[in-house]
Residue frames as a rotation matrix with the C-alpha (Angstrom) as fourth column:
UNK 1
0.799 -0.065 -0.598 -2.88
0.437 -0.621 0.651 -12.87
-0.413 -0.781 -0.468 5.80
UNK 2
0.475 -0.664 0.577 -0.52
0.467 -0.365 -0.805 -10.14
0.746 0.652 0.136 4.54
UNK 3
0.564 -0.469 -0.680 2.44
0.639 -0.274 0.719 -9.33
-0.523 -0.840 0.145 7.25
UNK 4
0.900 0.001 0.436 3.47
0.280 -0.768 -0.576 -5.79
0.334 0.641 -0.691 5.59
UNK 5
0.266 -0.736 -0.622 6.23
0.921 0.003 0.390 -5.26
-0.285 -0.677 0.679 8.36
UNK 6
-0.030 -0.112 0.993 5.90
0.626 -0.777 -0.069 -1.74
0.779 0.619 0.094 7.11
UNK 7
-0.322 0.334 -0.886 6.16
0.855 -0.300 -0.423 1.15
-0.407 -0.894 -0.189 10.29
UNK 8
-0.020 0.616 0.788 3.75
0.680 -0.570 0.462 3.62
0.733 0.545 -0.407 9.79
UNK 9
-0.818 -0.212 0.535 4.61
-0.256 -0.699 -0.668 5.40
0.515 -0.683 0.518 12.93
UNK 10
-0.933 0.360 0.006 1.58
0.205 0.546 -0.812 6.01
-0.296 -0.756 -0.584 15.09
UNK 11
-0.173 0.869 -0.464 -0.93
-0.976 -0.215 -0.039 6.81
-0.134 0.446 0.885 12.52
UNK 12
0.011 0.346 0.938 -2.94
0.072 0.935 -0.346 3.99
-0.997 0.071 -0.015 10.87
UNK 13
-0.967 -0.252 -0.027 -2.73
-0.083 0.216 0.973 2.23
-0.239 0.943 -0.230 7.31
UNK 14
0.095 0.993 -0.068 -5.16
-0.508 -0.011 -0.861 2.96
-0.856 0.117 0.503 5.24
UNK 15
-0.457 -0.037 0.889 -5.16
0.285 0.940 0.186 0.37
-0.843 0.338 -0.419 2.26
UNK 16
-0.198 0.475 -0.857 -6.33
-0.379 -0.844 -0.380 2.19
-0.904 0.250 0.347 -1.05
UNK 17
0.183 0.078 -0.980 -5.72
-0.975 0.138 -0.172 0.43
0.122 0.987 0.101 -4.34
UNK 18
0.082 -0.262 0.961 -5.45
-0.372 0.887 0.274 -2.67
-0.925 -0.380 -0.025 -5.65
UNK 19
0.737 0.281 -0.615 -3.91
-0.634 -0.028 -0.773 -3.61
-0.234 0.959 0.157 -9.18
UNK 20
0.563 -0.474 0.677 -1.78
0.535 0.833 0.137 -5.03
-0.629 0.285 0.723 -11.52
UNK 21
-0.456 -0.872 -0.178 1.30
0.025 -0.212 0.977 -4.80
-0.889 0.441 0.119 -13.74
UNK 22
0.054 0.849 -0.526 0.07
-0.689 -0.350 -0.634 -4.56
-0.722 0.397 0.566 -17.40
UNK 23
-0.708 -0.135 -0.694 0.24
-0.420 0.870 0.259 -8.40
0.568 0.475 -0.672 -18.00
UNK 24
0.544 0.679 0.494 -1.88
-0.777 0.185 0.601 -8.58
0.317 -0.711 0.628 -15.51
UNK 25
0.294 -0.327 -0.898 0.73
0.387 0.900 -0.201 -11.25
0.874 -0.288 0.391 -14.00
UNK 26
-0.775 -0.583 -0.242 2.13
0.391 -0.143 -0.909 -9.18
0.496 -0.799 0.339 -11.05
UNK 27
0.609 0.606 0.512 -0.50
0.147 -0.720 0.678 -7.28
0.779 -0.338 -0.527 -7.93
UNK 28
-0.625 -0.778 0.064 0.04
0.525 -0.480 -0.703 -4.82
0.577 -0.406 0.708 -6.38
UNK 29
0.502 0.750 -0.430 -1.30
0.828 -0.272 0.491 -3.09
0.251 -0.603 -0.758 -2.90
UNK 30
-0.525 -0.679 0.513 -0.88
0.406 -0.729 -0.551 0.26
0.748 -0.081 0.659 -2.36
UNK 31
0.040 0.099 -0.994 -0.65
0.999 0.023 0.042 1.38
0.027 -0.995 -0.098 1.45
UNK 32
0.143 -0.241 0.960 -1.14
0.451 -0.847 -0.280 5.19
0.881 0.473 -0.013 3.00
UNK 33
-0.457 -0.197 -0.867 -0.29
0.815 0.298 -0.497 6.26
0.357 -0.934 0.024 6.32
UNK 34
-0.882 0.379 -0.280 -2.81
-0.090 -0.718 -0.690 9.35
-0.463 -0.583 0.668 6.54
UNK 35
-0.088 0.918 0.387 -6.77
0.822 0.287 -0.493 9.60
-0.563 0.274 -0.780 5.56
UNK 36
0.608 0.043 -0.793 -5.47
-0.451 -0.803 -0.389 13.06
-0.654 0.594 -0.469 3.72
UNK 37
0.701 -0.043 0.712 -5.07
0.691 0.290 -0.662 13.22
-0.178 0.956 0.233 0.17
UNK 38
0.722 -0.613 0.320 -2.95
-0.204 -0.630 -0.749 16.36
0.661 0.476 -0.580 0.42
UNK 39
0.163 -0.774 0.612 0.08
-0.541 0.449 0.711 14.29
-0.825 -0.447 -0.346 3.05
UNK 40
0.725 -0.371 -0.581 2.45
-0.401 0.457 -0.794 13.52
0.560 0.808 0.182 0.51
UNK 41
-0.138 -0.531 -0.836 4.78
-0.368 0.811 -0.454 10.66
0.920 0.245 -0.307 1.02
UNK 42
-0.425 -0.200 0.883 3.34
-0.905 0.094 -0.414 8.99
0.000 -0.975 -0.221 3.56
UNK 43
0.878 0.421 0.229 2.07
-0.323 0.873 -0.367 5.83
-0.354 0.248 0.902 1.73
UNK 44
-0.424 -0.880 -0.214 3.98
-0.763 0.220 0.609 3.21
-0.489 0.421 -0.764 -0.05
UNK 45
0.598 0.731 -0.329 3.10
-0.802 0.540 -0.258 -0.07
-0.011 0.418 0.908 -2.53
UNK 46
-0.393 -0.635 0.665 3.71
-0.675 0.690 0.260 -3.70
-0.624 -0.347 -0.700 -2.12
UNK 47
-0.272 0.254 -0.928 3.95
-0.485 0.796 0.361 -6.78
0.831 0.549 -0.093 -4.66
UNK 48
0.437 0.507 0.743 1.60
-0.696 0.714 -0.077 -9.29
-0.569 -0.484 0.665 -3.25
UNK 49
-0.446 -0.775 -0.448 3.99
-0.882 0.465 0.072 -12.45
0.153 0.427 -0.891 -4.17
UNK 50
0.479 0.775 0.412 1.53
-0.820 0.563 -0.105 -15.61
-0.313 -0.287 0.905 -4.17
């Protein structure tokens, strides 16, 4: 379970990517808070810390 504690206001997260650093030792999730591509800054990206 990932607890993001992230406020997105009253839209929903939409969850888009999923990668890595280019050791391939760190991942990363990147989060968006609209289903448009053309709302800019309304996402953000979290290290998944295992």
């Amino acid at each position: 379970m990932i607890d993001i504690g992230f406020n997105f206001g009253d839209e929903d997260a939409y969850y888009v990517s999923l990668g890595t650093d280019s050791n391939q030792q760190r991942l990363f999730l990147g989060a968006y808070g609209s289903s448009k591509v053309t709302d800019f800054k309304k996402g953000t990206v979290f290290e998944i810390v295992l």
